[in-house]
C-alpha positions as CSV (number, residue, x, y, z in Angstrom):
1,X,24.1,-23.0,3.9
2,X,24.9,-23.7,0.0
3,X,27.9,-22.0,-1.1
4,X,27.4,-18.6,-2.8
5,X,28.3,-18.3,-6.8
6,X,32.2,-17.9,-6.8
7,X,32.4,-18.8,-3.4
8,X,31.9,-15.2,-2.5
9,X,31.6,-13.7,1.4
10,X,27.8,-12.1,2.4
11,X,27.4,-10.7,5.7
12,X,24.8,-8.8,7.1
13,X,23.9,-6.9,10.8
14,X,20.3,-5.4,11.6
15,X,20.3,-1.8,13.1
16,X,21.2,-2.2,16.1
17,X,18.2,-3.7,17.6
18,X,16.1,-0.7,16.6
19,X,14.1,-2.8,14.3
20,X,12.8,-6.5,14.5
21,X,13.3,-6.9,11.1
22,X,16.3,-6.4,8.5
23,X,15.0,-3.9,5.9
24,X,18.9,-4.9,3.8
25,X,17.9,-7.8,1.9
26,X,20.4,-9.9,-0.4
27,X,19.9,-12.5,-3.4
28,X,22.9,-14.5,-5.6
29,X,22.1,-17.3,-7.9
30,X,23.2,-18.7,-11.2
31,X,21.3,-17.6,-14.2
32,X,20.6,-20.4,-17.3
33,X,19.7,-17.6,-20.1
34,X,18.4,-19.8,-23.1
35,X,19.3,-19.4,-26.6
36,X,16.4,-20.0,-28.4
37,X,15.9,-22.1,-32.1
38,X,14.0,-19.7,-34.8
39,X,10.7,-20.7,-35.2
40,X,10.6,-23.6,-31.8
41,X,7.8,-23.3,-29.6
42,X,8.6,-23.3,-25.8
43,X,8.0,-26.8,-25.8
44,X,9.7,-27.7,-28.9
45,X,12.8,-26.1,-27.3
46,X,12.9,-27.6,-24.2
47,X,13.0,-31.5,-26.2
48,X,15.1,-30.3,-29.0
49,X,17.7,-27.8,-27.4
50,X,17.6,-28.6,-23.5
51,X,21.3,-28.0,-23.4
52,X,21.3,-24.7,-25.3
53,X,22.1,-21.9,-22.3
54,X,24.2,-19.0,-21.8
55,X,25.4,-18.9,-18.3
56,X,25.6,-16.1,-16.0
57,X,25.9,-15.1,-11.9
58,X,23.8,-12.2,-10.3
59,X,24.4,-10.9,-6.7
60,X,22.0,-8.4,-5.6
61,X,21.5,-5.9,-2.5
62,X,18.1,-4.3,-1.3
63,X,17.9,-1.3,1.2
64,X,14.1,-1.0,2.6
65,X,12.7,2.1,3.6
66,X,9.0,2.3,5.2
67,X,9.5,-1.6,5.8
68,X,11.2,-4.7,4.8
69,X,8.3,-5.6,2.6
70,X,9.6,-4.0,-1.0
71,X,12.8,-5.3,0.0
72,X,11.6,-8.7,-0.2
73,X,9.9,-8.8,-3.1
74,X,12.8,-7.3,-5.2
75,X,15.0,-10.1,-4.1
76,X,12.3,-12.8,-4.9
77,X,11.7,-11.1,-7.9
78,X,14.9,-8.8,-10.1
79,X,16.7,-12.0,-10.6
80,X,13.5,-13.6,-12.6
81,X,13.4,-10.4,-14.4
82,X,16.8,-9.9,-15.4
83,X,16.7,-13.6,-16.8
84,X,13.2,-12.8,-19.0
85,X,14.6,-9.8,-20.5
86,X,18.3,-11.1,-21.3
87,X,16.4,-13.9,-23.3
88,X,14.9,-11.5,-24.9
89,X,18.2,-10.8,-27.2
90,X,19.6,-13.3,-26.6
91,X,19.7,-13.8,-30.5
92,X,21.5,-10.4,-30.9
93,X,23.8,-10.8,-27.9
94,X,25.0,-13.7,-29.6
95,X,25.7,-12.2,-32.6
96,X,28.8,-10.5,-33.7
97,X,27.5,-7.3,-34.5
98,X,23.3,-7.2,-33.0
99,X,20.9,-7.5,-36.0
100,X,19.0,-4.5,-36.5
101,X,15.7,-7.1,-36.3
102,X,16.1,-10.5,-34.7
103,X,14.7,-12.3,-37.2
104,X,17.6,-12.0,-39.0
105,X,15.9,-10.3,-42.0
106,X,17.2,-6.6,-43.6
107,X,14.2,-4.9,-44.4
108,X,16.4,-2.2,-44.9
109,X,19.5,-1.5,-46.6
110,X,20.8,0.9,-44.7
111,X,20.2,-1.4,-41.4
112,X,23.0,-2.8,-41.0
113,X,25.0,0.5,-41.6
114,X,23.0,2.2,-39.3
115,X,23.6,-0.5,-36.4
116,X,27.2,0.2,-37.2
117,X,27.3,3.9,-37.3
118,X,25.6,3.7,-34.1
119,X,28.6,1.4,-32.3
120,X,25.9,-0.6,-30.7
121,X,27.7,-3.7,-29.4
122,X,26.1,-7.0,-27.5
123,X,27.3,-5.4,-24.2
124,X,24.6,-2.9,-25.1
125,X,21.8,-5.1,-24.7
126,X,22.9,-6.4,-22.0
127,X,22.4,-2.9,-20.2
128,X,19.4,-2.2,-21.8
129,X,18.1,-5.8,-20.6
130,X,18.7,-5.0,-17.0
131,X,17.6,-1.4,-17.4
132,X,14.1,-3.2,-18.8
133,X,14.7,-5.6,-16.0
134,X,14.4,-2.8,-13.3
135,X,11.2,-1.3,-14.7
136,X,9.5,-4.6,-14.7
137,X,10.4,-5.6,-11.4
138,X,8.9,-2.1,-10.4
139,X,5.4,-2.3,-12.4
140,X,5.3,-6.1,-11.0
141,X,6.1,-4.9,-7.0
142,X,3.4,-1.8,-7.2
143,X,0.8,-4.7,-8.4
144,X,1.7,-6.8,-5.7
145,X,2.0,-4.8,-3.5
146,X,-1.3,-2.6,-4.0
147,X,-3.2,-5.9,-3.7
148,X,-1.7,-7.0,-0.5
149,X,-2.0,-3.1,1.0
150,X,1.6,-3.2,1.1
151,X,3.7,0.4,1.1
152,X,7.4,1.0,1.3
153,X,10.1,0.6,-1.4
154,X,13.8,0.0,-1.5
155,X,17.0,0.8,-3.6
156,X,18.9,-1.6,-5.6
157,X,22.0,-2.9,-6.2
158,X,22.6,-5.6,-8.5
159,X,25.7,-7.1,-10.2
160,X,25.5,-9.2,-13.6
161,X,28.2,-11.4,-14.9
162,X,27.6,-12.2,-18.7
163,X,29.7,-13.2,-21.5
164,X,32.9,-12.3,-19.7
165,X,31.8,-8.8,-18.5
166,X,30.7,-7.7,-14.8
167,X,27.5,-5.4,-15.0
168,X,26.6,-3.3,-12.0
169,X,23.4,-1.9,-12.0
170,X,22.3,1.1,-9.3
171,X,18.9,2.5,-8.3
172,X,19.4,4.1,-5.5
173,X,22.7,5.1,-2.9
174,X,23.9,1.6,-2.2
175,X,27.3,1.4,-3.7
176,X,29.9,-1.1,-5.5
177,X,33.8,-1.1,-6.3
178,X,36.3,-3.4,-7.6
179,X,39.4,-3.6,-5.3
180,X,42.0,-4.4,-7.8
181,X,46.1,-4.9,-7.3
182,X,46.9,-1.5,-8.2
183,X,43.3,0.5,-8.2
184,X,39.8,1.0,-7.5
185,X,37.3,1.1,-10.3
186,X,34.0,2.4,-8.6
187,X,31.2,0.5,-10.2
188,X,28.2,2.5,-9.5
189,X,27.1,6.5,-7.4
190,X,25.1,7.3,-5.6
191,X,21.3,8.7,-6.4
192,X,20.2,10.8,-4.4
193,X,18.1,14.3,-4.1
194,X,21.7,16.1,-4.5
195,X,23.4,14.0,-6.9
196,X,19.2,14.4,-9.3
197,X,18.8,17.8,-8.4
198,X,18.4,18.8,-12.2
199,X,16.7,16.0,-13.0
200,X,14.0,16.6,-10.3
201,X,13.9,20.3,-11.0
202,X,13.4,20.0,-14.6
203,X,10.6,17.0,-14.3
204,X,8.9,19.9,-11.8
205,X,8.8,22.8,-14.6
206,X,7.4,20.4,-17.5
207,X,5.1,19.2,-14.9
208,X,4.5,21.9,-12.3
209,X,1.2,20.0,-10.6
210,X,3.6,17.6,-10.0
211,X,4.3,20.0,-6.9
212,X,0.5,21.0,-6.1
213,X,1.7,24.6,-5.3
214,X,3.0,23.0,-2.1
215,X,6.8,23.2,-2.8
216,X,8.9,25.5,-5.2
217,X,11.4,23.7,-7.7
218,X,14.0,26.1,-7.1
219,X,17.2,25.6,-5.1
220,X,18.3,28.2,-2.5
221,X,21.4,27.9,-0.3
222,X,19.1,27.7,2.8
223,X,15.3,28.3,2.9
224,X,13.8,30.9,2.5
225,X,12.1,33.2,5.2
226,X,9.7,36.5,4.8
227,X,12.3,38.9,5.4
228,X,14.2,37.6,2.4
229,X,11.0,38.6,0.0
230,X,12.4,41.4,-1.9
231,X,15.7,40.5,-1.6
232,X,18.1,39.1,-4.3
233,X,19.6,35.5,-3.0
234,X,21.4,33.1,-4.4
235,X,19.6,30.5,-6.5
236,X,19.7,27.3,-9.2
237,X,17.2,26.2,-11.9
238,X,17.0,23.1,-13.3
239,X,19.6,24.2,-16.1
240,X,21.7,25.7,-14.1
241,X,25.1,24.3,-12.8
242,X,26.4,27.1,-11.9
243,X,24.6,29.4,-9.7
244,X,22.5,33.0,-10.3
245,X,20.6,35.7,-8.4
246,X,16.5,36.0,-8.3
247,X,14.8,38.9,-6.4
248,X,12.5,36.2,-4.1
249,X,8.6,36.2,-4.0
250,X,6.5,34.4,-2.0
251,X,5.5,31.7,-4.1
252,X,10.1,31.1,-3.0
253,X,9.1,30.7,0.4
254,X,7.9,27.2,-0.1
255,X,9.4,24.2,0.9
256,X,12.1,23.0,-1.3
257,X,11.4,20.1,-4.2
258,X,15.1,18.9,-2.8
259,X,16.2,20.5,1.0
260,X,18.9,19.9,3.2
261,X,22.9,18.5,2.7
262,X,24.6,15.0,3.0
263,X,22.6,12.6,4.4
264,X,19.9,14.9,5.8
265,X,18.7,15.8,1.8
266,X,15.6,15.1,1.4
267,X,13.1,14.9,-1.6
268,X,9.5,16.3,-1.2
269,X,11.0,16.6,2.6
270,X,10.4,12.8,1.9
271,X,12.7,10.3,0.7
272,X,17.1,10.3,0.8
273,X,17.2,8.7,-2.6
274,X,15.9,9.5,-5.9
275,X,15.9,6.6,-7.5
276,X,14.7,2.8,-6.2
277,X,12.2,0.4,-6.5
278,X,8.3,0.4,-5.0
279,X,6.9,3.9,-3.3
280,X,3.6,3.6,-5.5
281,X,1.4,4.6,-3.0
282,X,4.1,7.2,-1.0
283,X,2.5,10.7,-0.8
284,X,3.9,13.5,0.8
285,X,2.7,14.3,4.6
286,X,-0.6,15.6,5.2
287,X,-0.5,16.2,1.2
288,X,-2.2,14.5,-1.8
289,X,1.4,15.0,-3.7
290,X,3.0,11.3,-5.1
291,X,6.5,11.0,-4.7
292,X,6.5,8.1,-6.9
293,X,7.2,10.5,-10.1
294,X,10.4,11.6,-9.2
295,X,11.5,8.3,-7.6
296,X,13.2,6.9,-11.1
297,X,13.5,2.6,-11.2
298,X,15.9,2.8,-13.6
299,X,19.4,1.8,-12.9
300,X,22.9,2.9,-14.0
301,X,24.5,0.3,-15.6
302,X,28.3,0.5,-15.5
303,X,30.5,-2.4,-17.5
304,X,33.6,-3.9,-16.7
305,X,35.3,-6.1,-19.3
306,X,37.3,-8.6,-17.1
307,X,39.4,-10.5,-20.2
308,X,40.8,-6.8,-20.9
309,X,42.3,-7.1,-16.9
310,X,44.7,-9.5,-15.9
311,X,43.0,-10.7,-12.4
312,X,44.8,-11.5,-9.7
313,X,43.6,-13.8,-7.0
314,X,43.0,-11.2,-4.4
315,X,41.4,-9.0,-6.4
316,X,37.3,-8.1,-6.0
317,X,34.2,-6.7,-6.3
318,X,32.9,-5.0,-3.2
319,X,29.1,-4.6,-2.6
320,X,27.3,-2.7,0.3
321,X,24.4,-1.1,1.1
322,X,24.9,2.7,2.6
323,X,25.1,1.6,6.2
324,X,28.9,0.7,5.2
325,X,29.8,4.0,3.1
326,X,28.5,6.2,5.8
327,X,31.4,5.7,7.7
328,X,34.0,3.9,5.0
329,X,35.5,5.6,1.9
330,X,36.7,3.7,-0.9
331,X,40.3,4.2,0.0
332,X,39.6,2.6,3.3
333,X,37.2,-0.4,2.5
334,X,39.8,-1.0,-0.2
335,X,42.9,-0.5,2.1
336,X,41.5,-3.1,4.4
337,X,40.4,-5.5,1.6
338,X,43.8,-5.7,0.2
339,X,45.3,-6.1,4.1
340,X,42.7,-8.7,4.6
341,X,43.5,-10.6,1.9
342,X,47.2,-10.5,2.3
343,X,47.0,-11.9,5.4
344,X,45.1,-14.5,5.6
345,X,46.1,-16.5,1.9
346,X,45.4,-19.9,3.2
347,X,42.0,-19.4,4.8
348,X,39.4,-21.4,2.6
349,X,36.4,-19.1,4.3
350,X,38.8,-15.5,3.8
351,X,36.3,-13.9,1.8
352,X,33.1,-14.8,4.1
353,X,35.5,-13.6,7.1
354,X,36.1,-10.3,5.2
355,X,32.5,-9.8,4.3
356,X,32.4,-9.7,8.5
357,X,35.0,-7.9,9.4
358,X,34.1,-4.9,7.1
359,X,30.6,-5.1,9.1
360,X,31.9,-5.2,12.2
361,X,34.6,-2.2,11.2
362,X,31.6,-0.4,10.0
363,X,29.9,-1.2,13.6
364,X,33.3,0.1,15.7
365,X,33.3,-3.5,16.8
366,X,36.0,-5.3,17.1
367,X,36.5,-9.0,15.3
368,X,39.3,-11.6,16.5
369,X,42.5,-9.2,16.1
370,X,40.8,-7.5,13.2
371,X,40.3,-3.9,12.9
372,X,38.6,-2.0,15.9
373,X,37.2,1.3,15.2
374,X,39.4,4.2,16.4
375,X,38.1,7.2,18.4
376,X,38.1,9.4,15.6
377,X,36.0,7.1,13.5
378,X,32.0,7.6,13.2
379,X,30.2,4.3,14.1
380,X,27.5,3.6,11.5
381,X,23.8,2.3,13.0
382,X,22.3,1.2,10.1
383,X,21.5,-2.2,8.5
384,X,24.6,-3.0,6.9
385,X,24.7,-5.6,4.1
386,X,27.6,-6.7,1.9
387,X,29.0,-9.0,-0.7
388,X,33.3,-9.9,-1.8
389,X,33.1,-11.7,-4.9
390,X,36.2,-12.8,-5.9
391,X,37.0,-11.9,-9.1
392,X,39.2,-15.1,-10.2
393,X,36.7,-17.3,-9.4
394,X,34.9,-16.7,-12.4
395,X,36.2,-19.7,-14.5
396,X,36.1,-22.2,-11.3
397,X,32.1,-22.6,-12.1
């Protein structure tokens, strides 16, 4: 019941009773990164420099798949992580330009030119921190998981306020935007067979026993029957983006590394995303094929400089897992946002009630007088999680 960082909105609804349990999970705390003395011992530093912290604010979504269980883990456990590694360099994020070694000393004179030459800024560590962050949490869940004979995985979604700059970091096809006065700055895509195709195709020819001769790496516009053996038929390679022809063989007639469209791609006939966290023990059906080598943990980090922006007091950053997107575009979560907002200026709870009524608009349900889903509109039936963090709040805490 404690307020959430920035007094931002959550809400949440479970999948319409076909599960008992809510494979969305959420986390949001305040993070103390600490700025270490050179040469103090942990407990040196904790007599001698116990006020010493960088502050920061992390909101995080989870979508399970194959359980809640991964789910729950990443939200006990990416926060922790994202904390280690950020006080990691925290010595070079504090520095005007980061020091090509921590320590401070040049080894080399052409460090410093190279650092520079490079353009590597603080905000730099900061994304490799959480892109560090994300692999650890991932080594750490496999572990745990393993040893409690625990399967299942989940994307992730997290969001990272540091040193006046919002970091939103995706594995997977949740999604984030800022809903700004006069535009909408998406802060993350979507990862998913589609979206990776190259990526997967290209891991599959350096490592073709990757596919155990049970799937072909190519991509067809349909799949591929015996009558089309023979035949020349439309078809992509990993370094293709445009498209070729390819007389087929038989070795073409088996099932696609990446097959279907929209939502119904899959990967290894598998998984709908390509990158998230867990999946160490997934194999393919009736197969001894791992999934877990194409399923990347490493997020996209995407910065957004807030003291370059003049914020406004309705303006925000939207979170949600896919359950919302299914059925919401950006224009529209961010046409109803602004509406929301508008309307309801004196209401201390507005931006928990908005975090509802974009649920429930998601849902085709209707909320007080709020929006009710037209006939026209597709319902979405799946866990549905979602974070408004308002954006001027930021200097309230």
């Amino acid at each position: 019941e404690r307020p959430l960082p920035w007094g931002a909105g959550y809400a949440e609804v479970i999948n319409a009773e076909k599960s008992e349990f809510n494979e969305d999970q959420a986390a949001c705390c305040q993070l103390s990164i600490r700025r270490r003395e050179p040469g103090l011992e942990d407990e040196e530093w904790l007599i001698l420099c116990s006020t010493q912290f960088l502050t920061g604010y992390y909101w995080a979504l989870f979508d399970g798949h194959g359980g809640p269980e991964a789910a729950i883990i990443a939200s006990n456990y990416l926060h922790y992580c994202i904390k280690q590694k950020l006080e990691e360099v925290v010595g070079g994020i504090t520095e005007a330009r980061p020091p090509m070694h921590l320590s401070g000393r040049c080894v080399c004179d052409s460090d410093p030119q190279f650092v520079e030459e490079k353009h590597i800024q603080a905000q730099d560590l900061v994304v490799g921190a959480l892109e560090n962050a994300f692999q650890e949490c991932d080594e750490v869940m496999g572990q745990e998981m393993e040893a409690t004979n625990q399967t299942g995985g989940c994307t992730a979604l997290a969001a990272v306020y540091f040193e006046g700059k919002m970091y939103v970091a995706n594995a997977g096809d949740s999604r984030a935007i800022l809903v700004l006065k006069d535009e909408v700055v998406p802060m993350s895509c979507e990862f998913t067979p589609e979206t990776e195709r190259q990526r997967l195709q290209h891991l599959a020819f350096l490592f073709p026993k990757l596919l155990d001769g049970e799937f072909t790496r190519f991509e067809f516009p349909r799949r591929l029957k015996g009558d089309d053996v023979g035949q020349k038929v439309l078809y992509r390679d990993y370094f293709m983006e445009g498209w070729g022809y390819k007389t087929v063989e038989k070795a073409d007639l088996k099932y696609p590394l990446v097959h279907g469209q929209g939502k119904q791609a899959r990967l290894l006939g598998t998984l709908a995303v390509s990158r998230g966290l867990g999946d160490h023990q997934l194999k393919v059906i009736d197969t001894n094929i791992e999934v877990k080598p194409f399923l990347s943990c490493i997020p996209k980090v995407n910065v957004f400089d807030l003291a370059l922006h003049d914020i406004k007091e309705d303006d925000v950053l939207i979170m949600a897992t896919d359950g919302l997107w299914d059925v919401l575009c950006n224009k529209e979560v961010a046409h109803m946002v602004r509406s929301f907002l508008a309307e309801n200026r004196t209401d201390p709870d507005r931006f928990s009630e908005l975090a509802k009524c974009l649920v429930c608009r998601a849902r085709g349900k209707k909320r007080g007088h709020q929006w009710l889903l037209d006939e026209s509109h597709e319902a979405s039936y799946d866990d549905i999680s979602v974070f408004v963090i308002p954006l001027h709040k930021r200097d309230e805490h």
